[in-house]
C-alpha positions in Angstrom: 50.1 -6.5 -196.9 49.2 -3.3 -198.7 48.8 -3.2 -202.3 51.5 -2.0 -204.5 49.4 0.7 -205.8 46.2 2.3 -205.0 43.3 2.9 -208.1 41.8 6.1 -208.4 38.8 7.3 -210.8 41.7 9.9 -212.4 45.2 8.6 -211.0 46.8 5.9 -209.7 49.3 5.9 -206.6 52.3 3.6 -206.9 52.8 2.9 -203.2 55.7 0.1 -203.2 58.6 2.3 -202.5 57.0 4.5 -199.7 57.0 4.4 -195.7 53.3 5.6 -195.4 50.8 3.8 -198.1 47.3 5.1 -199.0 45.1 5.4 -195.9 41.1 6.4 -195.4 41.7 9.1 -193.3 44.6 10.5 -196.2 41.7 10.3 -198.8 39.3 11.8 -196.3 41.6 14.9 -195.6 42.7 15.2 -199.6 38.8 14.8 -200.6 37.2 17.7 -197.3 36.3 21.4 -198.0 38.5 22.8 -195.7 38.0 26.6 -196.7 35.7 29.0 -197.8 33.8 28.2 -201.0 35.3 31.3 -202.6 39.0 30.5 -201.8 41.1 29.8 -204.8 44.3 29.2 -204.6 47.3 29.8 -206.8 49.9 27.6 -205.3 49.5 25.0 -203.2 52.1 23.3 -200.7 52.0 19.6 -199.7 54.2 19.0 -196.6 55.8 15.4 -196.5 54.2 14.4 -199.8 55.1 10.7 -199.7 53.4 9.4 -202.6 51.5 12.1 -203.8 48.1 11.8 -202.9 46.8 15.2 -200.9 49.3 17.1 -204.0 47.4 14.6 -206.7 44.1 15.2 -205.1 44.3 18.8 -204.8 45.3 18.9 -208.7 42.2 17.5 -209.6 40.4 19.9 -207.5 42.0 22.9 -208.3 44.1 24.5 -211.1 46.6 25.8 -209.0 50.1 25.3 -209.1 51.7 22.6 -206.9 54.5 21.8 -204.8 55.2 18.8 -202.7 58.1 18.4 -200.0 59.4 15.1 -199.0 62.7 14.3 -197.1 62.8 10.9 -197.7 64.3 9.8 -201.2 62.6 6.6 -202.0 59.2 8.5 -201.7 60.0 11.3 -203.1 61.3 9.4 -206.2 57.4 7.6 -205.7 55.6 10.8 -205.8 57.7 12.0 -209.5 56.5 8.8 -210.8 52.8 9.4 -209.5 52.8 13.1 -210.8 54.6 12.1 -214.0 51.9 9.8 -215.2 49.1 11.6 -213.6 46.6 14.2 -215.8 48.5 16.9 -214.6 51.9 16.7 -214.6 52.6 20.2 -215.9 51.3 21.7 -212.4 53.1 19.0 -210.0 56.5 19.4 -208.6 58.1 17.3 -206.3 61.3 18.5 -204.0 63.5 16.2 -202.0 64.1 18.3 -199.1 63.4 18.9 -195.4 60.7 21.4 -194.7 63.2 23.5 -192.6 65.6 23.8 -195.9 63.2 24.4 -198.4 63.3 27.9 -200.0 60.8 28.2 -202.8 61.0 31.8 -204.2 57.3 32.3 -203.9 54.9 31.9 -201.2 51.7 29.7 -200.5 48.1 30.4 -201.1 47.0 26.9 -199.4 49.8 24.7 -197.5 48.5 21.3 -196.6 49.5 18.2 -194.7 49.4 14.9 -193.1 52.1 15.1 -190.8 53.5 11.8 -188.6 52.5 12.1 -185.1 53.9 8.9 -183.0 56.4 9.3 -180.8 60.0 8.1 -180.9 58.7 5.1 -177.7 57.0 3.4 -180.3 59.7 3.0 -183.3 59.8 -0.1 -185.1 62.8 -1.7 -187.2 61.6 0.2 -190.7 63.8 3.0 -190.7 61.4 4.6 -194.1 58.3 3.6 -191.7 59.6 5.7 -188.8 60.6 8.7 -190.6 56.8 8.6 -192.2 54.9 8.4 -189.5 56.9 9.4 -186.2 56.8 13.1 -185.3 60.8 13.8 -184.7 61.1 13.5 -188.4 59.0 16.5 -188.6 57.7 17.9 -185.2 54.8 20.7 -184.1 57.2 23.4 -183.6 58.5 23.0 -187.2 55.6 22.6 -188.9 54.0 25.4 -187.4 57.2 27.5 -188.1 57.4 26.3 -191.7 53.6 27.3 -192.2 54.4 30.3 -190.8 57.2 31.1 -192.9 55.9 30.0 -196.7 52.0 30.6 -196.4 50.6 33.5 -197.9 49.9 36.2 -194.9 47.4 38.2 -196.9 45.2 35.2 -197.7 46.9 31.8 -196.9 44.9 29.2 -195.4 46.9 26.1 -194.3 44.8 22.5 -193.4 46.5 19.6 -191.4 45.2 16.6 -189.7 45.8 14.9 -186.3 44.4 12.4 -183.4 43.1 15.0 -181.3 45.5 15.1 -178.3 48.3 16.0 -180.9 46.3 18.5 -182.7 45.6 20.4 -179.7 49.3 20.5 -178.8 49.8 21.7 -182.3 46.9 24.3 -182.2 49.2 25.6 -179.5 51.8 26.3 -181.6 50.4 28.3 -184.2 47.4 29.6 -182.4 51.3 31.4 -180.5 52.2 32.6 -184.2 49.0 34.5 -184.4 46.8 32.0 -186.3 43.0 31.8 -186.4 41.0 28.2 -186.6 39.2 28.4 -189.9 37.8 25.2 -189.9 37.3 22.0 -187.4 36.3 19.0 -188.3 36.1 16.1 -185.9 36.8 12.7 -187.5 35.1 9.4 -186.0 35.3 5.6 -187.6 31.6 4.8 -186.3 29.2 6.9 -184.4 29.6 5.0 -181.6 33.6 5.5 -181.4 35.5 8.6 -180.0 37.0 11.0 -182.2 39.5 9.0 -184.4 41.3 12.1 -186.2 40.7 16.2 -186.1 40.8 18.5 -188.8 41.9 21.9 -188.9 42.6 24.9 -191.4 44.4 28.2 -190.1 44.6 31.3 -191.3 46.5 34.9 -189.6 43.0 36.5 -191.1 40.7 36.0 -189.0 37.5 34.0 -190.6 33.5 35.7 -190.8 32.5 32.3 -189.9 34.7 29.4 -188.8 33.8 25.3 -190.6 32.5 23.0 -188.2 31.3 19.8 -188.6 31.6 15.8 -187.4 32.1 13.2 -190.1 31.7 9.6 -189.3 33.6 7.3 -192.1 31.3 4.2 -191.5 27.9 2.6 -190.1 27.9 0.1 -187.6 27.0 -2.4 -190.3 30.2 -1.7 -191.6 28.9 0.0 -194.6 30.4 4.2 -196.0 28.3 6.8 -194.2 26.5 8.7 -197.1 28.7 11.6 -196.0 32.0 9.6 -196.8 30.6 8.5 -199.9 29.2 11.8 -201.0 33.1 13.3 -200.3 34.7 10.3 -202.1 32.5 9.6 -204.9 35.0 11.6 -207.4 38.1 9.7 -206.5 37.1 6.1 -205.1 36.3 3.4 -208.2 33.7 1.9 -206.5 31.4 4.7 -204.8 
């Protein structure tokens, strides 16, 4: 059973109340440069928030402003408590809303997420779990159109992660709405495994030079790749 929270050097996630708890591939895609080193963003969007973390991480990172969307109420009251009490609470807001409704009177310099991706065959009993992690409670076509809609077109970058067979379907989708692969990162657990997760920022300005790179998360002794560790080293306790 998962913890109730989840430690970090700067904050700490209360994770009880939420569908979708703190995951290594979640701290992975908070902790990755996934834009230019000169990109600075104002405002930041975090998609289906749950309990904070990419919005949390991204306020240590940053000093932007930030705004995190979640539909489902018992995480979205997890994710006030987790900005409330976090270093930054003056620069995190959290909205209880669907993506599709929202209608922030600004737009986005940098729009992230960690979107569900399992299809409605495989729902379980946990009606919280299934919204989190099943892609009808927020599919490609609306994610892309919601990116579309709130990112910055003069200069927004927007970064989401996927297994690879559902982030080519959803590369589809925005690569339709005129967007531009800015960075790709391929994601495996060992060397020795296929690609566990993909990476990708997109822009409608097309990049000078697009991020590639493969990050494996562990060695086959079991032990943090010095890549992982370098990444996580400001966020986990014990690295």
């Amino acid at each position: 059973m998962a913890n109730s929270f989840f430690q970090f050097k700067q904050f700490r996630i209360e994770q009880g109340n939420c569908g979708m708890k703190v995951t290594t591939e979640g701290c992975l895609f908070g902790a990755l440069r996934l834009t230019p080193s000169t990109f600075k963003p104002k405002r930041i969007l975090d998609i289906g928030t749950g309990t904070g973390l990419l919005a949390l991480m991204k306020a240590q990172q940053t000093d932007a402003l930030i705004d995190a969307v979640e539909i489902d109420e018992t995480a979205f009251k997890q994710a006030k408590i987790n900005f409330k009490s976090s270093p930054w609470p003056n620069r995190l807001s959290a909205f209880h809303t669907d993506l599709l409704e929202f209608e922030p009177n600004h737009l986005y310099d940098y729009i992230v997420c960690n979107p569900p991706f399992f299809q409605d065959n495989q729902l379980g009993s946990n009606r919280q779990k299934n919204q989190a992690i099943h892609n009808s409670s927020l599919t490609f076509e609306d994610l892309a159109t919601g990116i579309s809609r709130l990112l910055n077109s003069k200069k927004g970058i927007a970064s989401v992660i996927y297994p690879e067979y559902e982030m080519s379907l959803f590369s589809q989708k925005m690569q339709e709405r005129g967007f531009h692969v800015v960075a790709d990162i391929r994601v495996l657990n060992q060397r020795s495994k296929p690609v566990f997760r993909k990476v990708k920022s997109f822009s409608l300005i097309k990049p000078e030079l697009e991020i590639t790179e493969t990050l494996i998360i562990k060695e086959e002794n079991g032990a943090y790749t010095d890549q992982f560790t370098h990444l996580l080293k400001d966020y986990y306790l014990h690295l």
